[in-house]
N, C-alpha and C positions, 0 to 999 in steps of 0.2 A: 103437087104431091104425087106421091108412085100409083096410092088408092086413097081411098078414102077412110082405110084404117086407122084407128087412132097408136101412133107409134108405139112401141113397146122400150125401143131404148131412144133418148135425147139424149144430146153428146152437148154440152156448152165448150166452147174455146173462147176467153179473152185474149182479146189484143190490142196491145198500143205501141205502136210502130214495130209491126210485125211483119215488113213485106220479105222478110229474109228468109226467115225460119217459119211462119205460117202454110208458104207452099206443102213444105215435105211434108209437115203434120198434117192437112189436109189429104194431101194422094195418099198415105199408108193408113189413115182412116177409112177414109172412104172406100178405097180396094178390100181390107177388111168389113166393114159394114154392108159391101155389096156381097159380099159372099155367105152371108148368115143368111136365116129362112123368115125371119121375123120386119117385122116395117121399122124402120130406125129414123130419125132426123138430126140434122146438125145444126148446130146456132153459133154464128161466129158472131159476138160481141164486139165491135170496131172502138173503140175507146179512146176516141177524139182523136185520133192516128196522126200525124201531121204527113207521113210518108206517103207509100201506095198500097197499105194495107187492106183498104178498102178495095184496088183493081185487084190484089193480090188472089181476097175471096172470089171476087165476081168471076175470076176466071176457071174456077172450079163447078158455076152452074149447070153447065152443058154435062157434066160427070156427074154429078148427084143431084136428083131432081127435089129432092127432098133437104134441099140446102139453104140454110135462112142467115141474112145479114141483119144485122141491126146496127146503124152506126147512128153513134151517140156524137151531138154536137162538141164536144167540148171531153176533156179528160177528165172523167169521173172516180176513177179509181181502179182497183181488179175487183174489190168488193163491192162493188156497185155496177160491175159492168157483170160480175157473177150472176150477180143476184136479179139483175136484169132480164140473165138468160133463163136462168130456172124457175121464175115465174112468165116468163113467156112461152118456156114449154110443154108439150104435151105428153109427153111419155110417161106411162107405168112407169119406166126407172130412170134418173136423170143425170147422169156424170156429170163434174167439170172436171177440163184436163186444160194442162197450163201450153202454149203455143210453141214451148222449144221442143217436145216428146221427148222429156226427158224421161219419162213410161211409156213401153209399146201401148198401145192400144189393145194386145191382145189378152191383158191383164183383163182387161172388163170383165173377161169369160167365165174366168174367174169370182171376181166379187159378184155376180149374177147370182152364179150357182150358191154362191152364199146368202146374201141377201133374200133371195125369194123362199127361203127358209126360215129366217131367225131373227134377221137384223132392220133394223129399220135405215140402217148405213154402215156402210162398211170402206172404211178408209186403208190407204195405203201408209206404209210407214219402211223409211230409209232406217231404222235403227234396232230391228228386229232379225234374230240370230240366221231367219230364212233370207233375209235381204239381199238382193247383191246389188254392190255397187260398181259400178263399170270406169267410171271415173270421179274421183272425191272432189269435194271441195275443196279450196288450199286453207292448209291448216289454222289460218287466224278466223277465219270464216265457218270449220267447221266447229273450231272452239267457241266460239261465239253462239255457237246454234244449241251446244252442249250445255252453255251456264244459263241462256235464254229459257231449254227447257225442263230446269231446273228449279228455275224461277215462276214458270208455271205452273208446276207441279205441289210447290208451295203456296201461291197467292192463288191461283183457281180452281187446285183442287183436283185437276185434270189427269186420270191415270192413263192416260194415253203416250206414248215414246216419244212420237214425232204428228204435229197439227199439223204441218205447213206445208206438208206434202200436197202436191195438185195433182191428186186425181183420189176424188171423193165420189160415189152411190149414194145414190137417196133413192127411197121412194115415194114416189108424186106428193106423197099425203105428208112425208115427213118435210121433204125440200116446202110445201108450199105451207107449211105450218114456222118453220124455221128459218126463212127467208122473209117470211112479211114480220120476225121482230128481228130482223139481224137490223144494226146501225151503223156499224163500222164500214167507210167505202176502200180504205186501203186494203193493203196484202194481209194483212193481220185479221182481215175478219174472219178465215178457219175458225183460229181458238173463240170467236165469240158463238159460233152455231154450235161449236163441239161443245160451251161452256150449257149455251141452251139447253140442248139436247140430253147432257148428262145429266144435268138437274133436273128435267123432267121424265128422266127415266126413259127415255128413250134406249133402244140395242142399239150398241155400237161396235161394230168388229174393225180390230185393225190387223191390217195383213203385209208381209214383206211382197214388194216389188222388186223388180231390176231397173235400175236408175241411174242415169250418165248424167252429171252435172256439165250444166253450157257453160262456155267461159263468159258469155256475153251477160249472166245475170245482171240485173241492175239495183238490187237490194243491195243498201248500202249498207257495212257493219261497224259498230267500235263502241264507246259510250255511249253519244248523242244517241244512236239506234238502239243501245238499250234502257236509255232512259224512256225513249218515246214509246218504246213498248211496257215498261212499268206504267205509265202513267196509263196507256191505254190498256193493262190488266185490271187495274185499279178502278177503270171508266165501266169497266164490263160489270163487276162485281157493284157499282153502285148502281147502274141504272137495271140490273137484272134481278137483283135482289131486292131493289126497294118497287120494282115492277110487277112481283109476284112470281116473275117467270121459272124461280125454283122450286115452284110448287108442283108437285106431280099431277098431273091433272087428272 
């Protein structure tokens, strides 16, 4: 570690076969995080990688001392490799950001200044009138996201624009409250903490980022992908409801 301070910001990155695109988001992090005044850490999540995602991190130790790997035997999920990192980490405030940067990092600065104010998280969102977007989705794909959150806004209740976005704040007491009931290990477990969190009355701020869509996503879209997200809204709402979890506490 840099000291023995207890970090102030924790950055989580999942990855699973990430050795392409994990470098750059690494260097433009870390050159960022070295330049603030505050003690920061970084947790790259390894997510059973079959590639060289794993040298990929290692080779950033020597740059950021305060740099932590965790490689998970086997492919567990993004939600499960999330949730891995922000219960492994120490920081006052805790990001996850997704391994293309399709958000600068310098957005954090931002939901900081917010967060230590008001919110208990403070999420990004692609669909809000400040937003920019740098490069779209193509069109079957952002329509798909349109009726998807649509369909959440009716079955979960959720007044939120846009869940899916990766790059979410927390802070420690929220992430470590809302991560030990999250279940869902796929990409879809967002809308299950955001579903937590709302029912328990949690503050939630969402805010426009600048965001370039990679061509390389590998979220599949059409029916079959909306159906398996029905079913898993459906799953939220049975085990969160009949669990208590929307009870204010």
């Amino acid at each position: 570690m840099k000291n023995s301070d207890k970090p102030f910001l924790s950055i989580i990155i999942p990855a699973f076969n990430e050795e392409n695109r994990l470098p750059l988001t690494l260097q433009k992090t870390i050159v960022f995080l070295n330049a603030q005044s505050y003690v920061s850490e970084i947790i790259v999540v390894n997510d059973g990688s079959k590639d060289k995602t794993k040298e990929s991190a290692e080779a950033f130790l020597s740059q950021y001392i305060n740099l932590h790997i965790i490689n998970l035997t086997s492919n567990k999920g993004k939600g499960f490799a999330v949730k891995e990192g922000m219960l492994n980490a120490r920081g006052k405030f805790r990001l996850f950001m997704d391994a293309d940067y399709a958000v600068p990092i310098e957005f954090v600065t931002t939901f900081l200044s917010m967060i230590d104010h008001e919110y208990d998280i403070v999420i990004g969102s692609r669909g809000l009138r400040q937003s920019q977007i740098v490069q779209h989705q193509p069109f079957l794909r952002e329509y798909f996201a349109k009726v998807f959150g649509l369909l959440q806004r009716v079955i979960l209740g959720l007044p939120f624009i846009d869940t899916q976005c990766g790059f979410k704040l927390f802070t420690s007491s929220a992430a470590e409250k809302l991560f030990n009931m999250q279940t869902l290990t796929c990409a879809y477990f967002d809308a299950e903490i955001l579903y937590i969190a709302h029912n328990i009355k949690m503050q939630i701020g969402e805010i426009g980022i600048r965001w370039k869509h990679d061509g390389e996503t590998r979220l599949p879209i059409g029916i079959k992908r909306t159906t398996d997200i029905l079913y898993k809204m459906f799953k939220i709402l049975r085990i969160h409801k009949t669990s208590g979890h929307n009870k204010t506490p």
